[in-house]
C-alpha positions as CSV (number, residue, x, y, z in Angstrom):
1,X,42.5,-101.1,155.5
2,X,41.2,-103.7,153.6
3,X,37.6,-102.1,154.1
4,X,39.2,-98.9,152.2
5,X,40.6,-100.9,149.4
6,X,38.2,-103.2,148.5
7,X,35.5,-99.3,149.0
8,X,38.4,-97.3,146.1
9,X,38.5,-100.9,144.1
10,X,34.6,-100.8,143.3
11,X,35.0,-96.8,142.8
12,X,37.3,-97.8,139.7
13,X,40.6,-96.5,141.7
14,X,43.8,-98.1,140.2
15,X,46.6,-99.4,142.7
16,X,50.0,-98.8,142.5
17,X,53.5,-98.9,144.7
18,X,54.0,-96.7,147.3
19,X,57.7,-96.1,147.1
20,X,60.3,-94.2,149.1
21,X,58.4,-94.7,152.8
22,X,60.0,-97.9,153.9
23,X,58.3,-97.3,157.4
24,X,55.2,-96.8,156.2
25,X,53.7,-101.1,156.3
26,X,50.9,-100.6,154.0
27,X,53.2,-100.5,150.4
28,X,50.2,-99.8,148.4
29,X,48.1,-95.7,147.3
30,X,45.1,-95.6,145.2
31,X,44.5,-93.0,142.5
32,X,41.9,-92.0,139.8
33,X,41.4,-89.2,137.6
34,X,38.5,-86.7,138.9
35,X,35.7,-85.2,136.5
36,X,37.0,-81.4,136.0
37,X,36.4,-78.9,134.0
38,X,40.4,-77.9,134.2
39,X,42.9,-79.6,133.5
40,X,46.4,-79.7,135.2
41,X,48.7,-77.6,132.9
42,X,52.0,-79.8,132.9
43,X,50.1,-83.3,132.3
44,X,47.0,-81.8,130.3
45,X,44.6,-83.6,131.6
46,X,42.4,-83.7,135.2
47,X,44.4,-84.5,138.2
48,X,44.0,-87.2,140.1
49,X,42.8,-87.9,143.0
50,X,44.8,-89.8,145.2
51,X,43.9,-91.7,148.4
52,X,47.4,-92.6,150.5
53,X,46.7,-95.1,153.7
54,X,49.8,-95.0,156.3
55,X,50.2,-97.3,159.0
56,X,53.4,-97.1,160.7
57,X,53.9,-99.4,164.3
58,X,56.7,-97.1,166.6
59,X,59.6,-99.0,168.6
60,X,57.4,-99.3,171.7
61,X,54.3,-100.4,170.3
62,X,51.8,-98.0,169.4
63,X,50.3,-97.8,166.1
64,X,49.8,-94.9,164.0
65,X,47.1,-95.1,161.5
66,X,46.0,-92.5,158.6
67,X,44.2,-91.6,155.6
68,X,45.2,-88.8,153.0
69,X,43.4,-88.0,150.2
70,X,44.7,-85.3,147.8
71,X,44.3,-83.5,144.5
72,X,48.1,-82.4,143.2
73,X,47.6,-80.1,139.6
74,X,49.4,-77.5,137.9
75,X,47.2,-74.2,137.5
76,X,49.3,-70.6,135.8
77,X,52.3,-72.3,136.8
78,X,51.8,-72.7,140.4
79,X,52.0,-76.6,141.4
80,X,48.7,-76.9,144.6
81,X,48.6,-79.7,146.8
82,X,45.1,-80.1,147.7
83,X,44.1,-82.3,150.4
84,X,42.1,-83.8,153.6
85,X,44.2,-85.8,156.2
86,X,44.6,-87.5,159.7
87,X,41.3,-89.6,158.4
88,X,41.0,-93.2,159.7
89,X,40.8,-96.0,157.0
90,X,36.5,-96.1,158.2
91,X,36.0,-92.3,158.0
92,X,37.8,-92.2,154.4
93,X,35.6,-95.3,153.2
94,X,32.5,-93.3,154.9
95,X,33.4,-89.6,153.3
96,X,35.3,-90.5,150.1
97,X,32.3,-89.1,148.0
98,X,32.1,-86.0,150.1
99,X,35.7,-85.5,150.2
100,X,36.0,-86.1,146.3
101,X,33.1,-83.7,145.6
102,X,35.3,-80.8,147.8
103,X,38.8,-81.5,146.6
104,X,37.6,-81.3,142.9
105,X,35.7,-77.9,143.7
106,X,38.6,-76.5,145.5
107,X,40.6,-77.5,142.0
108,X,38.6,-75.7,139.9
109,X,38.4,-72.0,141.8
110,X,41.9,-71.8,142.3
């Protein structure tokens, strides 16, 4: 994980809180405005895009680890979740550009 945030911290991704996943041990979900041509109708501006680590360790041990990135706008009143998941912290790091570059195209031909 640390490979992942130092990657969104050169890519000019803010940090902030992740609150209301207590499980969830990494407390922390990057986000950064994308370049579009539309703009998300309820903040008027472009979404952004949002990269959300999870770890979570179970009761007997095992370790589950994931990457989400996502795209969340407002387009003729209908609220899209856009997004790419079940991505280790390495292949996020490795596709981030590439998974940018579709979520952002996606965006703008719904």
């Amino acid at each position: 994980m640390e490979k992942l945030k130092q990657v969104l911290k050169e890519k000019g991704f803010s940090f902030y809180l992740n609150h209301g996943d207590d499980d969830n041990l990494i407390q922390w979900y990057a986000a950064k405005r994308i370049q579009s041509n539309r703009d998300c109708e309820l903040n008027q501006h472009e979404p952004s895009i949002c990269v959300m680590p999870t770890h979570y360790k179970f009761t007997d041990g095992r370790d589950y680890i994931d990457t989400r990135i996502e795209v969340i706008g407002q387009f003729k009143g209908v609220w899209w979740h856009l997004l790419a998941y079940s991505l280790l912290p390495d292949e996020a790091v490795q596709r981030l550009d590439e998974i940018t570059e579709t979520l952002t195209r996606l965006w703008e031909t719904v």
